[in-house]
N, C-alpha and C positions, 0 to 999 in steps of 0.2 A: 333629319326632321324630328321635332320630338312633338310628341303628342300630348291632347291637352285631357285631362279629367273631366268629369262630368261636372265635379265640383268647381273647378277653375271656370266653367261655362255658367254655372250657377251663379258665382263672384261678379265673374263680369257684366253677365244680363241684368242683374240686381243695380247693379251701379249704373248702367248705362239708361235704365227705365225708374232710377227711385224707387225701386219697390222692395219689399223684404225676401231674404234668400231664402225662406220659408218659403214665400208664395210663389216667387219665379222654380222652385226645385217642383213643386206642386206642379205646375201648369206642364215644366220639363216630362214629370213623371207622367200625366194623363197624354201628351202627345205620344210619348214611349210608345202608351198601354193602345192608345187608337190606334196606333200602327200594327200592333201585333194582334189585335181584333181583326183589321183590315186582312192580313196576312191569314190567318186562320180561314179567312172565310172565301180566300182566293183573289182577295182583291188588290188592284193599283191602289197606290197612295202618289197623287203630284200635288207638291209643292210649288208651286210657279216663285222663279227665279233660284230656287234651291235645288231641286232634282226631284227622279220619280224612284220608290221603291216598288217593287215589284215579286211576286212570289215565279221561280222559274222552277218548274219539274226536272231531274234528274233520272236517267237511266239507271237501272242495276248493270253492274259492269264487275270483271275477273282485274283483277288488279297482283302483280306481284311484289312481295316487299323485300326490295332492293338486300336487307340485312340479313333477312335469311333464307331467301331464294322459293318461298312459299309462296304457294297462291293465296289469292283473299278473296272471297267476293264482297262486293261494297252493296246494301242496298238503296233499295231505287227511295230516292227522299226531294223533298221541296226546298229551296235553298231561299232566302231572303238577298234580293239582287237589287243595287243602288246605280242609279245614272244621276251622275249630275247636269244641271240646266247650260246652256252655253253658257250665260252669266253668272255663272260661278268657278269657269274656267282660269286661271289666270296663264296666263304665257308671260315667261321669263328670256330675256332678250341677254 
């Protein structure tokens, strides 16, 4: 699977709606920036037909690292967690 740039998303929305890569990177960038507002402040972000982002809490946990046989503790942090909508699923037969 190879993954696409931000830019390559920019190219193509641009083209698909006439609009300038200027202004579709612009609108790109403020959805980013709402998102991580949203995320700050604890909140869901749903997209209907696209997915729901979501802030999920994390434990602090002992963790050992495989390479040198030392302990670690990891601390307790908020993870940004992505579902996507059934209609964005695709099944491959």
């Amino acid at each position: 699977m190879r993954s696409i740039s931000k830019q390559h998303m920019v190219d193509g929305i641009s083209g698909r709606l006439e609009m300038s890569k200027i202004d579709v990177e612009r609108v790109m960038n403020a959805f980013i920036d709402e998102i991580k507002d949203c995320f700050r402040k604890g909140k869901r972000v749903e997209v209907h037909g696209f997915g729901t982002f979501f802030p999920q809490k994390k434990k602090a946990r002992n963790v050992v690292v495989p390479s040198t046989g030392k302990k670690h503790e990891v601390r307790a942090r908020t993870m940004l967690k992505f579902k996507t909508s059934k209609q964005m699923c695709i099944f491959e037969e």
